[in-house]
C-alpha positions as CSV (number, residue, x, y, z in Angstrom):
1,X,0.0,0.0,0.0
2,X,1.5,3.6,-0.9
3,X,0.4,6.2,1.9
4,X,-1.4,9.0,-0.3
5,X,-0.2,11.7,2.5
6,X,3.4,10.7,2.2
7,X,4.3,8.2,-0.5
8,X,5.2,5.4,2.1
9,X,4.7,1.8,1.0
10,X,3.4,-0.2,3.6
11,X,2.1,-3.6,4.5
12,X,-1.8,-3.5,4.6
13,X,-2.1,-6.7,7.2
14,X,-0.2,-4.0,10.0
15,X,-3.4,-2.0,9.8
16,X,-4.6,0.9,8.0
17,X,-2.4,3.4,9.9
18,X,1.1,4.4,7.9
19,X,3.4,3.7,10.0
20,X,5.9,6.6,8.9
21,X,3.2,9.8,9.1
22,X,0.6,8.2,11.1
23,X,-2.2,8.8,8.5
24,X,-5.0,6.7,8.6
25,X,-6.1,5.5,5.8
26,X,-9.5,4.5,4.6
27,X,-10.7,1.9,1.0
28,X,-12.1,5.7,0.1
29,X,-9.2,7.5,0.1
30,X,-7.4,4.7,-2.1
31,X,-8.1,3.6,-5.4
32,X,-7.7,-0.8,-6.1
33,X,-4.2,0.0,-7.8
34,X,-2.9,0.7,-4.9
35,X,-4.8,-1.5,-2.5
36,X,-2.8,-4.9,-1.8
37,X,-6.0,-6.0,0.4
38,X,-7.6,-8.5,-1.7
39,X,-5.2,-11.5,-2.2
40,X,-7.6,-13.5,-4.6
41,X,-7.7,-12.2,-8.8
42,X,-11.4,-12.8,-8.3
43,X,-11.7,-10.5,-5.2
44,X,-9.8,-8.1,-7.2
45,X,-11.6,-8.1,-10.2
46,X,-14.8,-8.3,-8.2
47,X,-14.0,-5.2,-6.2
48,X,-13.3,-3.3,-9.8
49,X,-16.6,-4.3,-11.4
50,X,-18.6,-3.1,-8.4
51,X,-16.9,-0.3,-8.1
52,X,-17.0,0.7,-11.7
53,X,-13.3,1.1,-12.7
C-alpha cells in the first residue's frame, strides 16, 4: 500500500495506519491499484466491477 499523505509503501495486514506519518487511511481514500487487500484475482476483479473502474 502507498500512503497517499506521504508516499510510504506499507504492509496493509499492519493496519490501515502508515506507520511513517501516522495517517490513517481508509478503502475511500485509495483507489484498487494501490490496495494490496484483496489476495484473490477474483476479489480483485470483483471489487473493480462493483466499483466501476
Amino acid at each position: 500500500m502507498i500512503c497517499p499523505s506521504c508516499d510510504f509503501e506499507f504492509d496493509l495486514s499492519r493496519g490501515l495506519q502508515c506507520p511513517r506519518c501516522g495517517a490513517a487511511i481508509d478503502c475511500s481514500e485509495i483507489g484498487c491499484a494501490n490496495c494490496d487487500a484483496c489476495n484473490d484475482v477474483f476479489q480483485q476483479i470483483g471489487r473493480k466491477i462493483r466499483s466501476g473502474d
